[in-house]
PDB file with one MODEL, atoms N, CA, C and O in Angstrom:
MODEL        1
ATOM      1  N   UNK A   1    -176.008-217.687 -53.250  1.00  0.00           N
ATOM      2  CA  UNK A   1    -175.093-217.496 -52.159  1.00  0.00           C
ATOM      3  C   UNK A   1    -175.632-216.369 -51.277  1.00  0.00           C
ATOM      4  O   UNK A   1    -175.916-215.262 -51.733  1.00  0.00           O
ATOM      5  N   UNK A   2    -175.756-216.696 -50.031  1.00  0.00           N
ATOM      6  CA  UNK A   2    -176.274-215.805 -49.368  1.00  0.00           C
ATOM      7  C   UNK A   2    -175.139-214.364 -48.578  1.00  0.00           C
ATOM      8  O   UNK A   2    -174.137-214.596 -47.900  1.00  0.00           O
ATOM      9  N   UNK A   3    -175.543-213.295 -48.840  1.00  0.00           N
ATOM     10  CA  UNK A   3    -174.633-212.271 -48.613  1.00  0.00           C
ATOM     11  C   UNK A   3    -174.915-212.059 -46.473  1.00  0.00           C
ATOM     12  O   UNK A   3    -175.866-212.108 -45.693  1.00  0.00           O
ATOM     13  N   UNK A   4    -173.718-211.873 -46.414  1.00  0.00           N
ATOM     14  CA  UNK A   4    -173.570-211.831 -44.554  1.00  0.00           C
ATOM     15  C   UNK A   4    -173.956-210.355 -44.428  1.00  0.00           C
ATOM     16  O   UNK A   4    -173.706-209.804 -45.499  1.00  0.00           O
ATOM     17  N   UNK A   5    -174.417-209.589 -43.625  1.00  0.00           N
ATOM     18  CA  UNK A   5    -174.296-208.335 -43.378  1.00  0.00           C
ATOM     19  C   UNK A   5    -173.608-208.248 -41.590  1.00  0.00           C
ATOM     20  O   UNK A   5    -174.028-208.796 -40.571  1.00  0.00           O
ATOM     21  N   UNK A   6    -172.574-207.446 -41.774  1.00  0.00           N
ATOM     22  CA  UNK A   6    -172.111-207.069 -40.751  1.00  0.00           C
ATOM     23  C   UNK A   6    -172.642-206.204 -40.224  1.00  0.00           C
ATOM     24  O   UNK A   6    -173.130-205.344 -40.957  1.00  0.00           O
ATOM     25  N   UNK A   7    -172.775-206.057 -38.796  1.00  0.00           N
ATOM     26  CA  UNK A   7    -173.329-204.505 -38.304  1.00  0.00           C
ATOM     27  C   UNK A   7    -172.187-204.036 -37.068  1.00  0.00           C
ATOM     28  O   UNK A   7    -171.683-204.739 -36.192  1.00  0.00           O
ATOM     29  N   UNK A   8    -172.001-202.627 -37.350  1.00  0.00           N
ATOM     30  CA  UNK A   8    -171.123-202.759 -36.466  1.00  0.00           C
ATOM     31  C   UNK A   8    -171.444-200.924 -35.666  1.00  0.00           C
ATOM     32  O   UNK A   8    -172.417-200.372 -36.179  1.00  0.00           O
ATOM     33  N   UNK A   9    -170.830-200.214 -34.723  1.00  0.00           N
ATOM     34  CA  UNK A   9    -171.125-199.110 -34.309  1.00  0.00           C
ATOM     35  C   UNK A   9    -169.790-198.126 -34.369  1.00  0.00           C
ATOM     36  O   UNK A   9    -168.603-198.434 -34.263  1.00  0.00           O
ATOM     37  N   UNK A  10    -170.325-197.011 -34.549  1.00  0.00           N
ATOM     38  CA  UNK A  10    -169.368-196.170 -34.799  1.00  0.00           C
ATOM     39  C   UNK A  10    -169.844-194.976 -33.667  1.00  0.00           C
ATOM     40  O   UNK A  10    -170.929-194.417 -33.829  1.00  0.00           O
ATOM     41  N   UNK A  11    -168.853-194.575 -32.364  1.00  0.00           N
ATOM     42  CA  UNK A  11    -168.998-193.791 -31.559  1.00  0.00           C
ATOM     43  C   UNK A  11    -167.867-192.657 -32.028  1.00  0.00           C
ATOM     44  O   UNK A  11    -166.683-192.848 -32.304  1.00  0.00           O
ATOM     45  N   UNK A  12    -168.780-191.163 -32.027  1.00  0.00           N
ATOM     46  CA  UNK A  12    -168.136-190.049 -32.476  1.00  0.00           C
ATOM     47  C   UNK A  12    -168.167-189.212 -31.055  1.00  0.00           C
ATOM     48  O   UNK A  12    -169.083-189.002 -30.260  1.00  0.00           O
ATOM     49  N   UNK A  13    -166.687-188.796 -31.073  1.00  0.00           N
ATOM     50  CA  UNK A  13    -166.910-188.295 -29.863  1.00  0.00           C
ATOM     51  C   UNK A  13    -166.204-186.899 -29.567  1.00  0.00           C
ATOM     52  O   UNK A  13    -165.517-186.596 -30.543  1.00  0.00           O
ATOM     53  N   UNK A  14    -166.134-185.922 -28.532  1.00  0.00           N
ATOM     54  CA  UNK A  14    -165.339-184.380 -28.750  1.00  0.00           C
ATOM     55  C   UNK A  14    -165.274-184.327 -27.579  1.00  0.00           C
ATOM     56  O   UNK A  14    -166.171-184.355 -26.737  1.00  0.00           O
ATOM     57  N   UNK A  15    -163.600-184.202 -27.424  1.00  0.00           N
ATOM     58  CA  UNK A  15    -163.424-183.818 -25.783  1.00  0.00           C
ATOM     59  C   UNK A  15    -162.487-182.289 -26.328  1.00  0.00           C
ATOM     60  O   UNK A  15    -161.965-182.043 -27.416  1.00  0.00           O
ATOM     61  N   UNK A  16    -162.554-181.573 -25.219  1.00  0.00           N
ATOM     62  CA  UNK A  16    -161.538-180.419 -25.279  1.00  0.00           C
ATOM     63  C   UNK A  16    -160.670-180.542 -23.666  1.00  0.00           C
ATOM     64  O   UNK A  16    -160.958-181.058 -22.587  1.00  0.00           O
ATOM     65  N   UNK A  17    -159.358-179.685 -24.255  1.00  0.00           N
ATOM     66  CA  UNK A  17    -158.276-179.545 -23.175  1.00  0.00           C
ATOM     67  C   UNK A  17    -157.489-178.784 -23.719  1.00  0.00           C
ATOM     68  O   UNK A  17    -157.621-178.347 -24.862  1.00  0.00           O
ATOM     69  N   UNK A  18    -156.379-178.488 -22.784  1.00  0.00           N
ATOM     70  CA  UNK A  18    -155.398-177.256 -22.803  1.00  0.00           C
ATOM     71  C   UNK A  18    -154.155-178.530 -22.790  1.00  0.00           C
ATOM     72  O   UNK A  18    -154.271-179.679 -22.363  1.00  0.00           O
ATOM     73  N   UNK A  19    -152.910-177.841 -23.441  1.00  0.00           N
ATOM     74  CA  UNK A  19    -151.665-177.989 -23.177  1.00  0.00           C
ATOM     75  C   UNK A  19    -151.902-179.702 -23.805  1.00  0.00           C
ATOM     76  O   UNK A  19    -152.947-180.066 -24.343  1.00  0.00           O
ATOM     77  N   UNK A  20    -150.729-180.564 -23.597  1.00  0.00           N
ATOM     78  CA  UNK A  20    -150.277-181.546 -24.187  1.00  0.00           C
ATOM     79  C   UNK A  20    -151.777-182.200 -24.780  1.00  0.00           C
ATOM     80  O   UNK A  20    -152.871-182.174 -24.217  1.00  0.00           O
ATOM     81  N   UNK A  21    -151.524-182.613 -25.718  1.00  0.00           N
ATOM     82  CA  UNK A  21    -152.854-183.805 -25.610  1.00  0.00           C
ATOM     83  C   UNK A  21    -152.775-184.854 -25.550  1.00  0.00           C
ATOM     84  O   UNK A  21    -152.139-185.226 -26.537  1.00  0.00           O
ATOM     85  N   UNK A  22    -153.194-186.091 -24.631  1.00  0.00           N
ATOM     86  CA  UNK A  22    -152.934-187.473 -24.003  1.00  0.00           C
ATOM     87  C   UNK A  22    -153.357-188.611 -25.455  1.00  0.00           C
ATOM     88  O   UNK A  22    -154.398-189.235 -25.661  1.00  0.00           O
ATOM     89  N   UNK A  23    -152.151-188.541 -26.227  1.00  0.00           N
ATOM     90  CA  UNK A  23    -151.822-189.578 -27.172  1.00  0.00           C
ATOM     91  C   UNK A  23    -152.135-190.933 -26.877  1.00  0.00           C
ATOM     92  O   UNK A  23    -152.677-191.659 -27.711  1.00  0.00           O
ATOM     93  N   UNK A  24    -151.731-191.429 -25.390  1.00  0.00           N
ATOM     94  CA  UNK A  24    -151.958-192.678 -25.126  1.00  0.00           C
ATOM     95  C   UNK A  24    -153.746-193.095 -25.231  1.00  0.00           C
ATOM     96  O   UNK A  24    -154.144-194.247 -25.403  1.00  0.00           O
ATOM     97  N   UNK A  25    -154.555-192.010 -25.099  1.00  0.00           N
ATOM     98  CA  UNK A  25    -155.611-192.096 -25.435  1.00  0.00           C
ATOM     99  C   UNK A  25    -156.421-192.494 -26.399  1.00  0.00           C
ATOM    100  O   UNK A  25    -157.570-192.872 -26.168  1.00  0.00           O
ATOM    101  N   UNK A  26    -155.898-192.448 -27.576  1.00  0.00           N
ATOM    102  CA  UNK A  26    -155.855-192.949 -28.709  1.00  0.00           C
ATOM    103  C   UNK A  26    -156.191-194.265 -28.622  1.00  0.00           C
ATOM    104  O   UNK A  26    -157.231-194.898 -28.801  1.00  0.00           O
ATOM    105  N   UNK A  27    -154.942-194.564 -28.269  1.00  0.00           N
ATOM    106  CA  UNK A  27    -155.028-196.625 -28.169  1.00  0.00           C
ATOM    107  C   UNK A  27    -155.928-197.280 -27.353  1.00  0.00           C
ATOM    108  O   UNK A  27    -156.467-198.347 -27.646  1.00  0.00           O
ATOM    109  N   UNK A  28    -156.099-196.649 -26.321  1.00  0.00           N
ATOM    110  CA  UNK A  28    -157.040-196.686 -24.720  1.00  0.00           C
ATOM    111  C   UNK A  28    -158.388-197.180 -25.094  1.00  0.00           C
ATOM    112  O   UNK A  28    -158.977-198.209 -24.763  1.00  0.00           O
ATOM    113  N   UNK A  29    -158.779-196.063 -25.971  1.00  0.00           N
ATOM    114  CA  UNK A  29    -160.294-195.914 -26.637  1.00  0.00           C
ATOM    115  C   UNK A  29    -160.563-196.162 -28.087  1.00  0.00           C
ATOM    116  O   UNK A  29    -161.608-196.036 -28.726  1.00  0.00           O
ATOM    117  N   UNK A  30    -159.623-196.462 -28.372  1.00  0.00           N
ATOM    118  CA  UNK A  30    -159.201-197.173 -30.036  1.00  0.00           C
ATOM    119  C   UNK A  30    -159.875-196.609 -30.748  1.00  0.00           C
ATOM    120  O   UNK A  30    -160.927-197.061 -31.200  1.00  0.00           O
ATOM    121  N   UNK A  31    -159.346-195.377 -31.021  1.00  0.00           N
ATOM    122  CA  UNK A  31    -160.138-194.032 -31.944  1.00  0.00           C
ATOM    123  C   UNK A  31    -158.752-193.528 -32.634  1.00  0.00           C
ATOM    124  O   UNK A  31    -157.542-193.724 -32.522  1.00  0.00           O
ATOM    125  N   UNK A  32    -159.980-192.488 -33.691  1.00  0.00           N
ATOM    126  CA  UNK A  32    -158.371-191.769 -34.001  1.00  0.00           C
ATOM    127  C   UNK A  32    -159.287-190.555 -34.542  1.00  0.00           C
ATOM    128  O   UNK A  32    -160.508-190.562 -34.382  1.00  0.00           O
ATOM    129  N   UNK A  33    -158.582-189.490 -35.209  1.00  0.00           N
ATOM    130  CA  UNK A  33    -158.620-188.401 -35.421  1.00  0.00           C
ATOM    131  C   UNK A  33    -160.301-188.231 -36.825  1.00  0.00           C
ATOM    132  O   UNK A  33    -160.151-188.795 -37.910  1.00  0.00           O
ATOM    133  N   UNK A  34    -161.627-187.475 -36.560  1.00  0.00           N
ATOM    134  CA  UNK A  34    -161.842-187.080 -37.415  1.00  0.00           C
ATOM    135  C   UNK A  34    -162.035-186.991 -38.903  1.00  0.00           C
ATOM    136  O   UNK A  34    -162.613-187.684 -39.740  1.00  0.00           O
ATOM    137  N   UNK A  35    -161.153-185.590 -38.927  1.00  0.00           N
ATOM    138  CA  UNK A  35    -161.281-184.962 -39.851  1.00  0.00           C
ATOM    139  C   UNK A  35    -159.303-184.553 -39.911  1.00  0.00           C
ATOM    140  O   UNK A  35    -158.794-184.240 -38.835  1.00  0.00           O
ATOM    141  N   UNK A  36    -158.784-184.580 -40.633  1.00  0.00           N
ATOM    142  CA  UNK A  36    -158.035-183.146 -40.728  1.00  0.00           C
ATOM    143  C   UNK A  36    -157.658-182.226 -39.752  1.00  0.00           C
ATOM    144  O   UNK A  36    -156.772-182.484 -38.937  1.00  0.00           O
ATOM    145  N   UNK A  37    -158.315-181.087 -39.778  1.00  0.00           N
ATOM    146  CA  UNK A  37    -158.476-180.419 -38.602  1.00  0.00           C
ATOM    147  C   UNK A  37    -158.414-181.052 -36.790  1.00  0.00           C
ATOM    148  O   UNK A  37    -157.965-180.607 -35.733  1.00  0.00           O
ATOM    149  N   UNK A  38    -158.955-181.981 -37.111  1.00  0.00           N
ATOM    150  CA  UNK A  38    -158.760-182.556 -35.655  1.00  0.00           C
ATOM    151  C   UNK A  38    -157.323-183.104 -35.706  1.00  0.00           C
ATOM    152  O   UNK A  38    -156.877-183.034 -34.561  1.00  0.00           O
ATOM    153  N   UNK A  39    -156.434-183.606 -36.525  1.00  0.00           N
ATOM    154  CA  UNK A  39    -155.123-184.519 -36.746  1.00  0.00           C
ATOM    155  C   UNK A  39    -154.286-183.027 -35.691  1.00  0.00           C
ATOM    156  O   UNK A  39    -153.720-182.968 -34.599  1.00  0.00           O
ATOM    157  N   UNK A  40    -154.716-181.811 -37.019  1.00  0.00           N
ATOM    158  CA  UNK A  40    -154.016-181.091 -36.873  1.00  0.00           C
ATOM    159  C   UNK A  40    -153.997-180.494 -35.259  1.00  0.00           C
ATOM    160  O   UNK A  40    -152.990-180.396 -34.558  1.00  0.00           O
ATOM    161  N   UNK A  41    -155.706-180.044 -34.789  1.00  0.00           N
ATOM    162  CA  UNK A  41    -155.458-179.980 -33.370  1.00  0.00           C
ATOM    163  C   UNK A  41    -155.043-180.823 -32.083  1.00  0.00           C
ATOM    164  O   UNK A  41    -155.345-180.519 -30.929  1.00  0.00           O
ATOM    165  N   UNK A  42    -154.337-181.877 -32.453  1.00  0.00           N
ATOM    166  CA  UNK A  42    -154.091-182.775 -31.415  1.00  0.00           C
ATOM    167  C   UNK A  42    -152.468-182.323 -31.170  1.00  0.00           C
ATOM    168  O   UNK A  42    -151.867-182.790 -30.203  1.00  0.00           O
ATOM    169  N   UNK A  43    -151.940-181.583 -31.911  1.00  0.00           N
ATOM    170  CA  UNK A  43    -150.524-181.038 -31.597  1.00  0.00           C
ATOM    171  C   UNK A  43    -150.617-179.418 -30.940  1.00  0.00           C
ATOM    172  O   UNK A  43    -151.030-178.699 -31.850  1.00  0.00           O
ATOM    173  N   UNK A  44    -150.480-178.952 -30.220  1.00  0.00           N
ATOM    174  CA  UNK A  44    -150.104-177.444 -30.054  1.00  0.00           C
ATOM    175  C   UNK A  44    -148.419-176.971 -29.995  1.00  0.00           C
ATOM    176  O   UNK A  44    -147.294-177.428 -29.792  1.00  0.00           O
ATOM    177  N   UNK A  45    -149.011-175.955 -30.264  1.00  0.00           N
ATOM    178  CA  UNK A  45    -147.586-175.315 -30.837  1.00  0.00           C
ATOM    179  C   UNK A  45    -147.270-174.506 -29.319  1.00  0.00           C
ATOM    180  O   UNK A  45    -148.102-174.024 -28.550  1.00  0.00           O
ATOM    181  N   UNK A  46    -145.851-174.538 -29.190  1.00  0.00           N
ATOM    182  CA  UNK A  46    -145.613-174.082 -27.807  1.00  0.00           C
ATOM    183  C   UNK A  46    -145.148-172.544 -28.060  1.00  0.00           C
ATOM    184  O   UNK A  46    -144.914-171.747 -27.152  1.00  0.00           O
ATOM    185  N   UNK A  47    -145.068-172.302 -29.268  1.00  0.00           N
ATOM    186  CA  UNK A  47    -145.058-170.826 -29.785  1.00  0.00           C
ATOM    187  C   UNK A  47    -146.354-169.799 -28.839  1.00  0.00           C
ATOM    188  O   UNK A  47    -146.369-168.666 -28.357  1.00  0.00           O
ATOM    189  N   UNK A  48    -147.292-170.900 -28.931  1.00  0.00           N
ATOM    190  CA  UNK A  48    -148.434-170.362 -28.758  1.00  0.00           C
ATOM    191  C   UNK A  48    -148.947-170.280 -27.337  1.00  0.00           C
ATOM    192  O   UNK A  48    -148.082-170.560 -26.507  1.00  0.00           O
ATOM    193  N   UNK A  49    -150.219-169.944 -26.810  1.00  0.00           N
ATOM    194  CA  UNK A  49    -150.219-169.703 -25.322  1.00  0.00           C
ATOM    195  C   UNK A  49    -150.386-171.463 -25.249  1.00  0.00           C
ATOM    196  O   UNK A  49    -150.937-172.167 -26.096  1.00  0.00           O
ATOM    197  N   UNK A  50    -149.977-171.743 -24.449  1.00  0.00           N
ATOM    198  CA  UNK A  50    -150.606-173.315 -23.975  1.00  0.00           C
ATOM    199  C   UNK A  50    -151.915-173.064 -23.616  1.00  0.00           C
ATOM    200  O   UNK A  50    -152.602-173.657 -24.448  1.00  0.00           O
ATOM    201  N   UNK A  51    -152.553-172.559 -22.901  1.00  0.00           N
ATOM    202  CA  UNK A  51    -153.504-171.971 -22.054  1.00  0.00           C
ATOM    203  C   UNK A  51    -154.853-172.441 -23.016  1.00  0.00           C
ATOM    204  O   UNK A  51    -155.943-172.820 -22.590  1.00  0.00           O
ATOM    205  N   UNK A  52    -154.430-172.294 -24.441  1.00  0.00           N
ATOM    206  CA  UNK A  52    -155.779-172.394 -24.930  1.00  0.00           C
ATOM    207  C   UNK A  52    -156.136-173.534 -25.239  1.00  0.00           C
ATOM    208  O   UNK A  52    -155.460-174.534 -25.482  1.00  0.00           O
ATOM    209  N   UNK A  53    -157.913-173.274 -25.222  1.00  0.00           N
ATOM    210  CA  UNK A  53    -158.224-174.543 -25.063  1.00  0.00           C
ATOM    211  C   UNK A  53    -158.628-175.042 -26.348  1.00  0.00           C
ATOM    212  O   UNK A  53    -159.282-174.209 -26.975  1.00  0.00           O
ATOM    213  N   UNK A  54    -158.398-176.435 -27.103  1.00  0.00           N
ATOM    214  CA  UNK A  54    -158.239-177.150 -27.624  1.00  0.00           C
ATOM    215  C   UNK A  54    -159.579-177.781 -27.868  1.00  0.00           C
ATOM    216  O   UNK A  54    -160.161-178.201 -26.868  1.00  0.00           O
ATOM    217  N   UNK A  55    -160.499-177.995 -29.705  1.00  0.00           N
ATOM    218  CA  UNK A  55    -161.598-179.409 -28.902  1.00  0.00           C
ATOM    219  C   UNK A  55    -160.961-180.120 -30.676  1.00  0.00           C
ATOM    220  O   UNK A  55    -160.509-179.636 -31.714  1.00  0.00           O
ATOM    221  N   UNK A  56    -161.331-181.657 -30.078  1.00  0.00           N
ATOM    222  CA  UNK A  56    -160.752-182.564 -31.166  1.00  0.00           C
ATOM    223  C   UNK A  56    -162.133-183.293 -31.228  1.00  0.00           C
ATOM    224  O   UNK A  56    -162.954-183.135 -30.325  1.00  0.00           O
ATOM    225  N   UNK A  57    -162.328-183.934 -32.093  1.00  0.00           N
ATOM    226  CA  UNK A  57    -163.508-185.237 -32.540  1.00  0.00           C
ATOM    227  C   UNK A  57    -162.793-186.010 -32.839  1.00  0.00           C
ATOM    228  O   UNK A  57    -161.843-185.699 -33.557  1.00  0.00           O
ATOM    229  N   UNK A  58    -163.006-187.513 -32.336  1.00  0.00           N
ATOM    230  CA  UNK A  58    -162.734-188.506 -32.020  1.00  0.00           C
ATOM    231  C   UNK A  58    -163.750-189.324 -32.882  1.00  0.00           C
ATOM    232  O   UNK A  58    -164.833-188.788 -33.113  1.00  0.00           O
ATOM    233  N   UNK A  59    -163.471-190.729 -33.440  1.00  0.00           N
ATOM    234  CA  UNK A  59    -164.351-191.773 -33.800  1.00  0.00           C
ATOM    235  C   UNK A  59    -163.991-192.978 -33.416  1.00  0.00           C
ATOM    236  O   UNK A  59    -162.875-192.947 -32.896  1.00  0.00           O
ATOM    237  N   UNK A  60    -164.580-194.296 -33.458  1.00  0.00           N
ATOM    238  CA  UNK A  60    -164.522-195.151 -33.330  1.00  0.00           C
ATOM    239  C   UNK A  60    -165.022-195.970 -33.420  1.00  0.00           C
ATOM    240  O   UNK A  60    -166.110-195.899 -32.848  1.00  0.00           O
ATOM    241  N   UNK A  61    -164.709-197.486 -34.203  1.00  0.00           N
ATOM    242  CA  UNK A  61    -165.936-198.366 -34.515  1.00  0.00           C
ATOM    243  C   UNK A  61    -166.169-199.491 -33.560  1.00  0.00           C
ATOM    244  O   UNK A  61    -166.477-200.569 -34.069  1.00  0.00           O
ATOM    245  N   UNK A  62    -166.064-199.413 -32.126  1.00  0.00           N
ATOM    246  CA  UNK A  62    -166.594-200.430 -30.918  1.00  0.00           C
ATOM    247  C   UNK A  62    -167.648-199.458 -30.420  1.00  0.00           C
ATOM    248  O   UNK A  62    -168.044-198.304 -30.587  1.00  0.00           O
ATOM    249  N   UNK A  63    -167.908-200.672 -29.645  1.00  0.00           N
ATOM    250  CA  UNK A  63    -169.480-200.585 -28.786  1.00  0.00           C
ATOM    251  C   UNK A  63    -168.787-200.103 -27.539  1.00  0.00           C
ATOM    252  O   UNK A  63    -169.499-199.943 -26.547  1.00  0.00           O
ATOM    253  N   UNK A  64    -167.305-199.810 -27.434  1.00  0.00           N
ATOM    254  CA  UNK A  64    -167.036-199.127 -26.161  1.00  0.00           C
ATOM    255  C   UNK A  64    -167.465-197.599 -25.768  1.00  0.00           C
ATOM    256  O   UNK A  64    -167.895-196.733 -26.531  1.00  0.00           O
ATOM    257  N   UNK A  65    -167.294-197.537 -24.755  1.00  0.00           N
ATOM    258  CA  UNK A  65    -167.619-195.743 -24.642  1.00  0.00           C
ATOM    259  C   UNK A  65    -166.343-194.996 -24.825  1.00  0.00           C
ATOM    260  O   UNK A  65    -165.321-195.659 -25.004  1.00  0.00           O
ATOM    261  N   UNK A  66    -166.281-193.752 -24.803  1.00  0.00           N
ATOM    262  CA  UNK A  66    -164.697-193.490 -24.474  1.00  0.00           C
ATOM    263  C   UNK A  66    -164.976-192.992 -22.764  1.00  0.00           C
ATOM    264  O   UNK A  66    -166.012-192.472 -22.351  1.00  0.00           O
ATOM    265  N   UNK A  67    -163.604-193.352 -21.851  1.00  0.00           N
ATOM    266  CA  UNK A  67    -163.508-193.748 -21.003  1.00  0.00           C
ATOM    267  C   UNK A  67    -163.216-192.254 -19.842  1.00  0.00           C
ATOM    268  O   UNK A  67    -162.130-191.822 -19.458  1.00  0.00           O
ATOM    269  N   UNK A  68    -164.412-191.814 -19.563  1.00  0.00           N
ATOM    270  CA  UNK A  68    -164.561-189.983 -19.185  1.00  0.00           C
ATOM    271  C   UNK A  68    -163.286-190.249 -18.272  1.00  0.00           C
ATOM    272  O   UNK A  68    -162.128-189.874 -18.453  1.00  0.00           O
ATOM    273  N   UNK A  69    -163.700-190.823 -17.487  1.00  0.00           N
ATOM    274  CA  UNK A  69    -162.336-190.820 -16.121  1.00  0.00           C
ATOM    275  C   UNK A  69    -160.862-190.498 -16.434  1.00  0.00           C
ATOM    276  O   UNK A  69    -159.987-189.675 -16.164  1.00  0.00           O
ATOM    277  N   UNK A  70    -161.062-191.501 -17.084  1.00  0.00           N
ATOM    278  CA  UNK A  70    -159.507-191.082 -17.797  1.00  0.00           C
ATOM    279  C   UNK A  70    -159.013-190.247 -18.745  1.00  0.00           C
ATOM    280  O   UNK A  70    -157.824-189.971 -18.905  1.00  0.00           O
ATOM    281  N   UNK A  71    -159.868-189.875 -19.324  1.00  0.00           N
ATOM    282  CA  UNK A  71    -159.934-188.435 -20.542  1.00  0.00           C
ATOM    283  C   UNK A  71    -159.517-186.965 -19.104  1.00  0.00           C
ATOM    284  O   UNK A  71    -158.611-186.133 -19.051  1.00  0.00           O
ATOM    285  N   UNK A  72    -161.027-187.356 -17.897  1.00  0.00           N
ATOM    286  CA  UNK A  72    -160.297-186.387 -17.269  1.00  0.00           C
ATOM    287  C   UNK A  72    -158.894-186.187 -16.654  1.00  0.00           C
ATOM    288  O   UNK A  72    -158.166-185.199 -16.557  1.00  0.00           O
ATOM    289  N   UNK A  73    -158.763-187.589 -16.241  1.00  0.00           N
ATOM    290  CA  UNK A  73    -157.256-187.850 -15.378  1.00  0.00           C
ATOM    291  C   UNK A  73    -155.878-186.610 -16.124  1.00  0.00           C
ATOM    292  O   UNK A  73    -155.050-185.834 -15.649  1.00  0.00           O
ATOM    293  N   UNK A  74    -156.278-187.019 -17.407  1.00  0.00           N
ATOM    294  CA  UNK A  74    -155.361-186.219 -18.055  1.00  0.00           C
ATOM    295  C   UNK A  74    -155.760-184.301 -17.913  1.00  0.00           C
ATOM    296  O   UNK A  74    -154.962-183.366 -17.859  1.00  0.00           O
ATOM    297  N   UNK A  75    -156.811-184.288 -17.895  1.00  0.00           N
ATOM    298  CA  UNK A  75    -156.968-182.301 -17.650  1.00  0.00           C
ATOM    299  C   UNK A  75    -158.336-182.282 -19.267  1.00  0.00           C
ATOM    300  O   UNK A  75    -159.089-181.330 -19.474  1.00  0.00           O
ATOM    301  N   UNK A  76    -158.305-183.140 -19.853  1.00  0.00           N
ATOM    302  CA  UNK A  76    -159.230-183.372 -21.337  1.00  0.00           C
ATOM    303  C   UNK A  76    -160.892-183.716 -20.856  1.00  0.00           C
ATOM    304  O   UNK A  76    -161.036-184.686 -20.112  1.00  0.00           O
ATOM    305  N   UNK A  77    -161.448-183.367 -21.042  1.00  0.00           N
ATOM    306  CA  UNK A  77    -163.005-183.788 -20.864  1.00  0.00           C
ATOM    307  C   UNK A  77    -163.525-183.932 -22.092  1.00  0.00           C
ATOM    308  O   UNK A  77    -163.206-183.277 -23.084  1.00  0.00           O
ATOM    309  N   UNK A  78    -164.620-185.101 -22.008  1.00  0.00           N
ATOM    310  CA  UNK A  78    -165.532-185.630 -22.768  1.00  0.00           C
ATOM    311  C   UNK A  78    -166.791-184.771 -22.938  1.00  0.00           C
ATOM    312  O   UNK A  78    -167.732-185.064 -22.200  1.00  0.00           O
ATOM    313  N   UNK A  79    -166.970-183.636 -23.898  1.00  0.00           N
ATOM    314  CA  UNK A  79    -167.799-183.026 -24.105  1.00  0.00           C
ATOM    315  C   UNK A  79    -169.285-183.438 -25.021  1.00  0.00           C
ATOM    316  O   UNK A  79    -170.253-182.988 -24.407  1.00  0.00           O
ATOM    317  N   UNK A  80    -169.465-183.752 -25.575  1.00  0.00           N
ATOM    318  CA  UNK A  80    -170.066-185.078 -26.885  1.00  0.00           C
ATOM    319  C   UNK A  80    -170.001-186.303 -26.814  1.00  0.00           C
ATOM    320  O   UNK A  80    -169.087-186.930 -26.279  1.00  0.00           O
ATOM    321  N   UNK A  81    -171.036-186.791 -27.384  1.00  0.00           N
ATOM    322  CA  UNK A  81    -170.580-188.604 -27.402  1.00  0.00           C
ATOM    323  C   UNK A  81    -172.119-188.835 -28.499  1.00  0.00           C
ATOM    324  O   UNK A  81    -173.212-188.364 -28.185  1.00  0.00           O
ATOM    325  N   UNK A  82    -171.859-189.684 -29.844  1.00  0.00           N
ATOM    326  CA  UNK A  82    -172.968-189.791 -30.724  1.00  0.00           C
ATOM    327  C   UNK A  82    -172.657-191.338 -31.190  1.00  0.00           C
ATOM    328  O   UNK A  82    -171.658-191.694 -31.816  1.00  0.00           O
ATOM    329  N   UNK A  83    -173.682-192.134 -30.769  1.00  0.00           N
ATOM    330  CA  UNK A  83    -173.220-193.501 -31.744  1.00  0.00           C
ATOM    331  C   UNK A  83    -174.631-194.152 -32.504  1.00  0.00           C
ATOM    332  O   UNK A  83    -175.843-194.309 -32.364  1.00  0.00           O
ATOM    333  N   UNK A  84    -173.858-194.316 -33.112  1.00  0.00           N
ATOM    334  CA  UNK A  84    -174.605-195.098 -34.206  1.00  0.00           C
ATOM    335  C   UNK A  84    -174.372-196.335 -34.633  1.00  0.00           C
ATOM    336  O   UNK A  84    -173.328-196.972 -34.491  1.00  0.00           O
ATOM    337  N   UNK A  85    -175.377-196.678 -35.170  1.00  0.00           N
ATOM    338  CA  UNK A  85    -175.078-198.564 -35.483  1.00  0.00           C
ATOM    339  C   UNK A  85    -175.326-199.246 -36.837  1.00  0.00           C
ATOM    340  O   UNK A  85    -176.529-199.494 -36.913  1.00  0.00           O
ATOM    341  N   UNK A  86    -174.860-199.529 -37.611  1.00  0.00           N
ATOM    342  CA  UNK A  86    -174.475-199.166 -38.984  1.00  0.00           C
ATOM    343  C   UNK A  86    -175.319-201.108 -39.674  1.00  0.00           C
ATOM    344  O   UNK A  86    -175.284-201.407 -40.868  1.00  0.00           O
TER     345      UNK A  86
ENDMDL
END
């Protein structure tokens, strides 16, 4: 029986921003959080200054890019971008 091999790509990616972070983004670019640490930095605490700036890593297993324009639209920039093809 012959075994199939799938290949597929995994784009890792790090944007930083201040104040809310654009959740809808998530679905947009069909990623999600990392590590941990990134889950955790995607919330800020309003205890805290908003002001500061924020960086999260992002993954994802399409051949899409994540989508700068709209990362900026929100105030978030696309700092990183690493893919690989598995």
């Amino acid at each position: 029986m012959a075994t199939r091999t799938t290949k597929f790509t995994v784009t890792t990616f790090t944007v930083e921003g201040r104040g809310a972070f654009p959740f809808d983004m998530l679905r947009y670019d069909c990623c999600w959080p990392k590590t941990d640490d990134d889950v955790h930095a995607l919330h800020y605490n309003e205890g805290r200054s908003a002001l500061g700036l924020r960086t999260v890593t992002l993954v994802t297993e399409h051949d899409n890019k994540p989508t700068l324009g709209r990362w900026n639209s929100y105030g978030w920039n696309v700092t990183s971008t690493e893919t690989r093809k598995s």
